[in-house]
C-alpha positions as CSV (number, residue, x, y, z in Angstrom):
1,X,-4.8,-77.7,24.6
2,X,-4.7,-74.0,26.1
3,X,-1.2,-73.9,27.9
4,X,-2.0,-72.6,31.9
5,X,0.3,-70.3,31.9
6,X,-0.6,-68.5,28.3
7,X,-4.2,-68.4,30.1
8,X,-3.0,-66.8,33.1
9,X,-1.2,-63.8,30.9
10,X,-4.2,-63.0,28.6
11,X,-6.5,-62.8,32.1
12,X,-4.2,-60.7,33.7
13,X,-3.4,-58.0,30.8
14,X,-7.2,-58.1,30.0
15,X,-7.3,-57.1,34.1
16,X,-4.8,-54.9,33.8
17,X,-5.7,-53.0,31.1
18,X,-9.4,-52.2,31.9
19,X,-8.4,-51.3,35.7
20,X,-5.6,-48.2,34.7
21,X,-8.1,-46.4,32.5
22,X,-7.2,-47.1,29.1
23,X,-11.2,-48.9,29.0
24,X,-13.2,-46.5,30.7
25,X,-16.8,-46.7,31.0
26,X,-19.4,-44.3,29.6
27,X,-22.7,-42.9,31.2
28,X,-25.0,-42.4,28.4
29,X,-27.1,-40.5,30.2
30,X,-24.2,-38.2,30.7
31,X,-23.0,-38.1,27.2
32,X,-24.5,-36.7,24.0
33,X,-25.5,-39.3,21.5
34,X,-25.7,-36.7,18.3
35,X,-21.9,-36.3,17.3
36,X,-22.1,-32.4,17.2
37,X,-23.5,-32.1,20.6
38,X,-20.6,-34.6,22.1
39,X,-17.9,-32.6,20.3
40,X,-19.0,-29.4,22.0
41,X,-19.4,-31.2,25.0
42,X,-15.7,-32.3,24.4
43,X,-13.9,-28.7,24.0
44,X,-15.8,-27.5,26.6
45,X,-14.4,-30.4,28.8
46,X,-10.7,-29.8,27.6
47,X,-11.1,-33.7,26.0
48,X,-10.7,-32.5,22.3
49,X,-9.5,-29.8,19.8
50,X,-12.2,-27.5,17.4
51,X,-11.0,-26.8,14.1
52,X,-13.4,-24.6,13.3
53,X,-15.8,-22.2,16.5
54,X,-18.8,-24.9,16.6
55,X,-20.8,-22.1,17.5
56,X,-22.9,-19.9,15.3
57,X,-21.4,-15.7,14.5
58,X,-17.8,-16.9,15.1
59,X,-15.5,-14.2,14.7
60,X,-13.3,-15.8,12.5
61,X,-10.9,-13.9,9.6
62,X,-9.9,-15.4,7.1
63,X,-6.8,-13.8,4.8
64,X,-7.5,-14.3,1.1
65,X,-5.1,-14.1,-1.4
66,X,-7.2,-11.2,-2.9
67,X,-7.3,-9.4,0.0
68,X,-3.5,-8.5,0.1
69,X,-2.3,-6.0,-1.3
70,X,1.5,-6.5,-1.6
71,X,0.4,-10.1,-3.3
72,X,-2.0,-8.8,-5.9
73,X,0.4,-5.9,-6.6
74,X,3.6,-8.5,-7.0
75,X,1.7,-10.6,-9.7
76,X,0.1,-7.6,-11.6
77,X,4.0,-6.0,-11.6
78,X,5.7,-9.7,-12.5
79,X,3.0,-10.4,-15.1
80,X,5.4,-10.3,-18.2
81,X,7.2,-13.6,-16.8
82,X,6.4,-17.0,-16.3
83,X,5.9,-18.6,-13.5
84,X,7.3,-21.5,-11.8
85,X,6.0,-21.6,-8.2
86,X,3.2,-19.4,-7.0
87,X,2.2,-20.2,-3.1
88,X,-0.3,-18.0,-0.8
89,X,0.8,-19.9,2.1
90,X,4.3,-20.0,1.7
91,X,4.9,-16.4,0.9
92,X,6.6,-16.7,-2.4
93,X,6.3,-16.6,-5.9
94,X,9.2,-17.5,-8.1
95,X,9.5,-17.2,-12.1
96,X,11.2,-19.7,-14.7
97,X,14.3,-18.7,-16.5
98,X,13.4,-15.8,-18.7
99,X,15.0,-13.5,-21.5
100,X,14.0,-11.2,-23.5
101,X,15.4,-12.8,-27.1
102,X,17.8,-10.0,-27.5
103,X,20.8,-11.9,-25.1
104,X,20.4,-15.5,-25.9
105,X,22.9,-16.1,-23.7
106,X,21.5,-14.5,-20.0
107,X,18.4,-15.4,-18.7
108,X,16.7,-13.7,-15.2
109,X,14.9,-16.0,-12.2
110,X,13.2,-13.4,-10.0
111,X,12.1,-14.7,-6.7
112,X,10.0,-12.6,-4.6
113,X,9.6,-13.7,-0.6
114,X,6.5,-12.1,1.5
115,X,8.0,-11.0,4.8
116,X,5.0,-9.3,6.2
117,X,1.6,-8.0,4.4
118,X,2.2,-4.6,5.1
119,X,3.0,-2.2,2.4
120,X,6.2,-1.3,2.9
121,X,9.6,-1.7,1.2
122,X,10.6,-4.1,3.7
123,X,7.9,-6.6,3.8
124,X,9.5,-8.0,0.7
125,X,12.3,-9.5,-0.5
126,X,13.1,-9.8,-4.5
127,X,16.3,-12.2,-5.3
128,X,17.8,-11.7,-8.7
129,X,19.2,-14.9,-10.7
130,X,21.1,-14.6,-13.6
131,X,22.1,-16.9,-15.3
132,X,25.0,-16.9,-18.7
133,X,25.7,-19.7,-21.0
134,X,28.7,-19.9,-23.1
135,X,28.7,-21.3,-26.9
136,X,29.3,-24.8,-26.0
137,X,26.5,-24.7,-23.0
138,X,28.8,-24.0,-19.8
139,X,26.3,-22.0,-17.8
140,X,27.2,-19.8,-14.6
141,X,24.4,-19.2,-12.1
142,X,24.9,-15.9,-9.7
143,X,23.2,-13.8,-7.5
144,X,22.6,-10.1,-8.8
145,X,22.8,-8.3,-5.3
146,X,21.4,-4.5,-5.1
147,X,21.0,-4.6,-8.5
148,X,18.9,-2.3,-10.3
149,X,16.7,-4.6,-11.2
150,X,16.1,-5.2,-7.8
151,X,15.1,-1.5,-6.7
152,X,13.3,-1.4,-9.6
153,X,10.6,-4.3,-8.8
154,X,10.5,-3.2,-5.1
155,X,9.4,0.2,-5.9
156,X,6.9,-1.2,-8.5
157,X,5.2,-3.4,-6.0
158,X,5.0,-0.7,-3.5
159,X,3.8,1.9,-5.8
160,X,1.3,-0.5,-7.1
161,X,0.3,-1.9,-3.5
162,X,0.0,1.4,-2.3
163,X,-2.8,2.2,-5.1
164,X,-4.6,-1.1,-4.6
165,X,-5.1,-0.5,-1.2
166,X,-6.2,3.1,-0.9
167,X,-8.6,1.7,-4.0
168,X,-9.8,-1.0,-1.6
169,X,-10.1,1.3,1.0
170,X,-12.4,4.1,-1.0
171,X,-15.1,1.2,-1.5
């Protein structure tokens, strides 16, 4: 048998719940039945978010990866190396350990961060690893600071951005 006051509780959420709002009654006649039509009814209302403009000639950019400059000049410069991490989104690119087989023992990680897309010397930053291994493989890791290496990529990526867009922009 039902216990009185178990039936008393359910009543009186079941009360309480449709009388502050949470259940709230719809007017059909008021609200779209096709999906579309009721989300655009929605934004409009300030009831929902849009991911994408619901309505038609939306004047909406979108930033390709093909379409920067400073990122199609950065993989055409670091070509030579292999790559370890490559994201758009993020704003990097980073390389695996590399060498040139004529120093076994130092190897290069180039890491190159996407401040801004703007071609200009400052809109990216290049990080230097290197990285030396002794006979018995004890291996150091540091930091190659202002390096000439460094100045070297920057300028390449510029000089090579520069061209890319003033091609871009002739066509």
């Amino acid at each position: 048998m039902i216990n009185k006051q178990f039936l008393f509780t359910v009543i009186t959420c079941l009360f309480l719940v449709t009388s502050c709002g949470i259940y709230k009654k719809v007017d059909t006649r008021e609200t779209p039945v096709n999906a579309i039509e009721r989300a655009k009814k929605n934004v409009a209302d300030g009831k929902g978010i849009s991911i994408k403009s619901l309505r038609k000639g939306g004047s909406t950019s979108y930033q390709f990866s093909t379409s920067n400059p400073m990122w199609r000049a950065s993989l055409d410069v670091l070509d030579f190396l292999p790559l370890s991490n490559v994201d758009y989104s993020g704003g990097v690119i980073i390389s695996d350990w590399y060498n040139e087989n004529i120093n076994k023992v130092e190897q290069l990680k180039i890491t190159v961060r996407f401040l801004s897309n703007e071609v200009r010397s400052d809109s990216v930053k290049i990080i230097v690893h290197q990285k030396k291994c002794s006979n018995n493989n004890v291996c150091t890791i540091s930091t190659l600071n202002n390096s000439r290496i460094n100045t070297e990529l920057v300028s390449a990526i510029i000089r090579k951005a520069a061209f890319i867009e003033k091609a871009s922009k002739k066509k």
